[in-house]
N, C-alpha and C positions, 0 to 999 in steps of 0.2 A: 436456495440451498446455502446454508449457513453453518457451517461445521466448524467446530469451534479450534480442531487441531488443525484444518490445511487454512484457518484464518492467520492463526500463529507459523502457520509455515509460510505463508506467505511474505508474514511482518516480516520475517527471519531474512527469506529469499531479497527480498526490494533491500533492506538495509543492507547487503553483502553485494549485489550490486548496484547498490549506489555508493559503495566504499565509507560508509558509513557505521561504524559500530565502536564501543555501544552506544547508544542513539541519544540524544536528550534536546530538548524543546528547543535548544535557538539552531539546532540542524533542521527541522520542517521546513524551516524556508529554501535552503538548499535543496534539498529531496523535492521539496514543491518543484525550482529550475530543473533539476535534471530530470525528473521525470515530462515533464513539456518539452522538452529539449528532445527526447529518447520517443515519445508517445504521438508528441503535438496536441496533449490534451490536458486539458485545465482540474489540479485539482487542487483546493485551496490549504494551506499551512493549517486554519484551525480545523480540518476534517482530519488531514495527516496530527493533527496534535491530539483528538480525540482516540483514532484508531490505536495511536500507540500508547497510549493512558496522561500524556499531560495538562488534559482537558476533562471533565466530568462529565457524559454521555449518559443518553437512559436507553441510546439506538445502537441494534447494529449497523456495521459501517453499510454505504447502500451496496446496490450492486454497479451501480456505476463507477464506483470506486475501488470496489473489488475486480472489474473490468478492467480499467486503468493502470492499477498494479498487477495488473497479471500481464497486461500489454506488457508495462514496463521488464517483466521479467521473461519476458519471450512468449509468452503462450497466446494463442490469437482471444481466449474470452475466460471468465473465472470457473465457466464449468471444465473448457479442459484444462486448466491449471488441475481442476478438483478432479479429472479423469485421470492425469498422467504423475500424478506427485504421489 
């Protein structure tokens, strides 16, 4: 499930608790720590620099990663983020 506005609300959501806005490429590595720090799970600066456009993609981001950031934003998986938002 890849919905292109609760993708963007998600980007929104992560960057506002991570106190981070507005965002630009030498912050991914920060957002990389705090989100391991908040999750205890690995997600690398160059995927967080694709999802937010400062890398050239031909992919949506996976669902691992939309997992991850939905952790980080409180919701236990990316489908109920996409239930409850």
């Amino acid at each position: 499930m890849y919905l292109e506005e609760k993708i963007e609300l998600l980007k929104k959501q992560v960057l506002i608790n991570a106190d981070i806005f507005p965002a630009i490429e030498a912050d991914m590595e920060a957002l990389t720590d705090k989100i391991r720090q908040v999750t205890r799970k690995e997600l690398s600066p160059i995927s967080l620099c694709k999802l937010y456009g400062f890398k050239e993609t031909k992919f949506k981001p996976s669902l691992h990663t939309l997992n991850v950031l939905s952790n980080f934003c409180g919701y236990k998986s990316w489908k109920k983020f996409c239930e409850l938002t």
